[in-house]
N, C-alpha and C positions, 0 to 999 in steps of 0.2 A: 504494500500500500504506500510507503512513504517513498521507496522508491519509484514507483508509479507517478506519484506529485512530484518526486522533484524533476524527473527527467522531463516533465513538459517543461520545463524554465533553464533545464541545466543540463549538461553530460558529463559534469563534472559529480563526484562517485562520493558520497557522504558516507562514515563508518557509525552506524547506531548498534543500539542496543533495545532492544524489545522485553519489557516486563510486563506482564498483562495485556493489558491495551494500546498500553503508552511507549512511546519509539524514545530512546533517551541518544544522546550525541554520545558516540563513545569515547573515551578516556583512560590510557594505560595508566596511570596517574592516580584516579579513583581506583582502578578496578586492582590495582595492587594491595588498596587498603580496605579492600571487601572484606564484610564478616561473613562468616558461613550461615548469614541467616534471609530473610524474603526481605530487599529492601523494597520501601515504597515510592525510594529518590535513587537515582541513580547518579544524574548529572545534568544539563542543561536539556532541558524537556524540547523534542524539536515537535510533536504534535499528538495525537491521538486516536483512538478506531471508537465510533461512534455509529450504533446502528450500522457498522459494516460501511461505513464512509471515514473517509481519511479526516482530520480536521487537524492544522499547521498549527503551530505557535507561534508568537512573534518573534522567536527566537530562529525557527528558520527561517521565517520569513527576511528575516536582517540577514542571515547564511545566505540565503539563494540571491538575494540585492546587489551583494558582492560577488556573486560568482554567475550572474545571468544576462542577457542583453534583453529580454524580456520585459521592457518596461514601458511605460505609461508615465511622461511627468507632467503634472499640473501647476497651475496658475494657482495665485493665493485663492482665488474663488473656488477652484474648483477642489483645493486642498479642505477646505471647510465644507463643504459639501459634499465632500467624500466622507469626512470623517463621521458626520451627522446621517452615514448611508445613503445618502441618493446617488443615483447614475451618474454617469459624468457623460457629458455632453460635448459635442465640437468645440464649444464656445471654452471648458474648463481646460484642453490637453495645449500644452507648449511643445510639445514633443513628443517623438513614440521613437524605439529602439526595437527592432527586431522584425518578428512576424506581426501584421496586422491582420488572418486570416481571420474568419469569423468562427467564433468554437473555439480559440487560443486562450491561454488565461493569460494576465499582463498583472506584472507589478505597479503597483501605483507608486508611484515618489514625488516628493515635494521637488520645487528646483533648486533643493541643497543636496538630493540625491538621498535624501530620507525616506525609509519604507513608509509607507502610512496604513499598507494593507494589500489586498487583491483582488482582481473584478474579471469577468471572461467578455472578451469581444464579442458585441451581438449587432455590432454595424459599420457601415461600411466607413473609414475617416475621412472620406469626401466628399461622401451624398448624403447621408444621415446625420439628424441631431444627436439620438442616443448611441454612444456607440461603446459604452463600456459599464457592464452590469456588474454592480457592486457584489460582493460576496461576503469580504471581512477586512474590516477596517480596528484601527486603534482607539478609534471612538470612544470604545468602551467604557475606558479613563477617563473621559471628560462626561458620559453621561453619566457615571457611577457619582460623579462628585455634582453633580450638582444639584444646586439647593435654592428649592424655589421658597419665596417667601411670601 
């Protein structure tokens, strides 16, 4: 499965580790100072098996950033509107790196080259408004904190 994800963005070859569900980043490092017991952590979490679907963590998601041409960068507008989930539009992309094919997944980055998430192409960058369907963004962190009064 996480191999599967990552080679749509990369062919560059990640070493994990699998405990349960969850794919951990491998480590000779950690794995020297294993106890002989069931840990629950292993190392930097790169994602997890969900109802039989892959879901990344932002942890690979910043791995694959650096190791992918796979990208999507946005405009301040369309970094805030990504972050808050919505599509990204013509109007939001400063640039695209790689494949634009439709069915592609594309990282999304600010124009510092910041992950901020991932969206799959569902239009065409020249004839269409919407052309990048949000999937998962870092949103998260900013809806989690806020606080309405």
């Amino acid at each position: 499965m996480l191999r599967d994800f990552v080679v749509k963005f990369t062919n560059k070859e990640i070493k994990f580790v699998k405990i349960g569900s969850k794919f951990f980043l491998e480590n000779e490092e950690l794995a020297k100072h294993r106890l002989d017991v069931n840990e629950k952590i292993f190392g930097l979490l790169l994602g997890e098996e969900i109802d039989e679907q892959f879901v990344p963590s932002f942890g690979l998601l910043d791995w694959l950033s650096k190791n992918s041409e796979e990208k999507v960068f946005v405009k301040d507008m369309g970094e805030m509107d990504f972050l808050y989930g919505k599509h990204l539009r013509t109007r939001h992309i400063a640039k695209f790196t790689g494949d634009n094919k439709i069915g592609f997944l594309k990282l999304v980055q600010n124009m510092y080259d910041e992950n901020l998430g991932y969206g799959k192409v569902c239009g065409d960058f020249e004839k269409t408004n919407q052309i990048i369907r949000h999937r998962m963004d870092r949103g998260i962190f900013l809806k989690r904190e806020k606080v309405y009064k």
